[in-house]
C-alpha positions as CSV (number, residue, x, y, z in Angstrom):
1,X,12.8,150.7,-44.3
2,X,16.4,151.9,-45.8
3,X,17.6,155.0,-45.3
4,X,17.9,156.6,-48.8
5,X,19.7,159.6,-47.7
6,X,23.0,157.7,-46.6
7,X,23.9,156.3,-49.8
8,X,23.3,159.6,-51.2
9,X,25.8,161.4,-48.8
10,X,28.7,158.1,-49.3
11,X,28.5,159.6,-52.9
12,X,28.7,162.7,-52.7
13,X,31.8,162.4,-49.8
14,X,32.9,160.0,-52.7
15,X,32.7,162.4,-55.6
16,X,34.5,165.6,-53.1
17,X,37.7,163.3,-52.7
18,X,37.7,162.0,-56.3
19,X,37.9,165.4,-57.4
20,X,40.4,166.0,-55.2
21,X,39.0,169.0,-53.1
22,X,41.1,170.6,-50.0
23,X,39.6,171.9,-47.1
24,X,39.3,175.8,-46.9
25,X,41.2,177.4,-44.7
26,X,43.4,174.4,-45.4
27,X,45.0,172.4,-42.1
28,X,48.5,172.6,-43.6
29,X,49.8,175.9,-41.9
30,X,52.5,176.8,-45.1
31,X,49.3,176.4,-47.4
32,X,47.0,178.6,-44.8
33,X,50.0,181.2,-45.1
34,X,50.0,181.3,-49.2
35,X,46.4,181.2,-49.4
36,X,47.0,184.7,-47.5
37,X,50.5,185.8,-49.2
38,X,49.0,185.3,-52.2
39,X,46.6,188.8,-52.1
40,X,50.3,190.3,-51.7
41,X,51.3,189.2,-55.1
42,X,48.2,190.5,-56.2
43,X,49.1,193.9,-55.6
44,X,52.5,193.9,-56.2
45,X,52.4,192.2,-59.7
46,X,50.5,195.5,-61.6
47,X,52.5,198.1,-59.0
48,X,55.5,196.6,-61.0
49,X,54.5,198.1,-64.2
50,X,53.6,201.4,-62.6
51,X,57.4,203.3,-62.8
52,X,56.6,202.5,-66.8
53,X,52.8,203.8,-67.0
54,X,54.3,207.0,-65.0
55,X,57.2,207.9,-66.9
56,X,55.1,207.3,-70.3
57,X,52.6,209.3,-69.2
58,X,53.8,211.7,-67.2
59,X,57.2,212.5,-68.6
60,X,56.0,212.2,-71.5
61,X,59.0,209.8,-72.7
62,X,57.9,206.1,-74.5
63,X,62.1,205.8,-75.7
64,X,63.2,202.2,-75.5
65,X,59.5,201.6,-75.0
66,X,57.8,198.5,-77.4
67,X,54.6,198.9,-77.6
68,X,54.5,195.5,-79.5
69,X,56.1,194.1,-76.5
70,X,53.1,195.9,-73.9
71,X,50.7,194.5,-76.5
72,X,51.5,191.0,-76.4
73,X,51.9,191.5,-72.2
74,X,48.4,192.4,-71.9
75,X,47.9,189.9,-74.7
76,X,48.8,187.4,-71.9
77,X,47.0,188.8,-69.6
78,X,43.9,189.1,-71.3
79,X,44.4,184.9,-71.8
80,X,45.0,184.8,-67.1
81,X,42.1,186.8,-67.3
82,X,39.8,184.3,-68.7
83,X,41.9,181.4,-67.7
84,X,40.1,183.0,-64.0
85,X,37.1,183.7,-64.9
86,X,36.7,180.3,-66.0
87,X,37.8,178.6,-62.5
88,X,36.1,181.8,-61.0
89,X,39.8,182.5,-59.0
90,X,39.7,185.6,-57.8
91,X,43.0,186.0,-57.5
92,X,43.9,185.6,-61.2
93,X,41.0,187.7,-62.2
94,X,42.1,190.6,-59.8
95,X,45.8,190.5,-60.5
96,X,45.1,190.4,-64.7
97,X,42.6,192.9,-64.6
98,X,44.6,195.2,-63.3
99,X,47.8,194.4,-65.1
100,X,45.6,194.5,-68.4
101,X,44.9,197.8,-67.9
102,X,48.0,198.8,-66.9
103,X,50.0,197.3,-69.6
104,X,47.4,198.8,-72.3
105,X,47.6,201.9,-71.2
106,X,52.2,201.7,-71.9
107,X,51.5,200.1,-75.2
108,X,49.6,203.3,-75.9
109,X,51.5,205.7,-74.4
110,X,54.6,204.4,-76.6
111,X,52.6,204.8,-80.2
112,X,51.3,208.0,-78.6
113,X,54.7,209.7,-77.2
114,X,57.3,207.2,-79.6
């Protein structure tokens, strides 16, 4: 009798490397180390846009603000957003999320206080 099961498991070891698949955590100790860095980004991409959010809304001041500009940022955003959901990538999904909101809430503080 043939063992059904082995041909099965030669395909699907097949199909893993045609799609190109990397081992998680990967052996490559630079990759290992973004894989980690890259929750850093994550958190400092939307604190970028915080200085802006804070002197909109707190100082009340949106001069030399665009709001068109902020629109189209979250705009972008809103397309990463998806763009993550899609490939279920946390890392996107977190980092635009955030930004998203952020960025919305300038574009309206500059119609609001402009």
């Amino acid at each position: 009798m043939v063992n059904q099961t082995k041909g099965l498991h030669h395909q699907h070891i097949r199909k893993r490397i045609h799609s190109k698949h990397e081992e998680y955590p990967h052996p490559d100790k630079f990759k290992r180390f973004y894989d980690n860095f890259i929750y850093v980004v994550v958190i400092i991409a939307p604190v970028t846009n915080l200085p802006q959010l804070l002197r909109v809304w707190i100082e009340k001041d949106a001069s030399g603000v665009s709001s068109l500009s902020w629109f189209l940022f979250s705009g972008v955003s809103v397309t990463w957003l998806l763009y993550g959901f899609l490939h279920k990538d946390k890392h996107i999904l977190l980092m635009n999320a955030a930004l998203m909101i952020i960025q919305v809430m300038i574009a309206v503080g500059a119609i609001v206080y402009g």
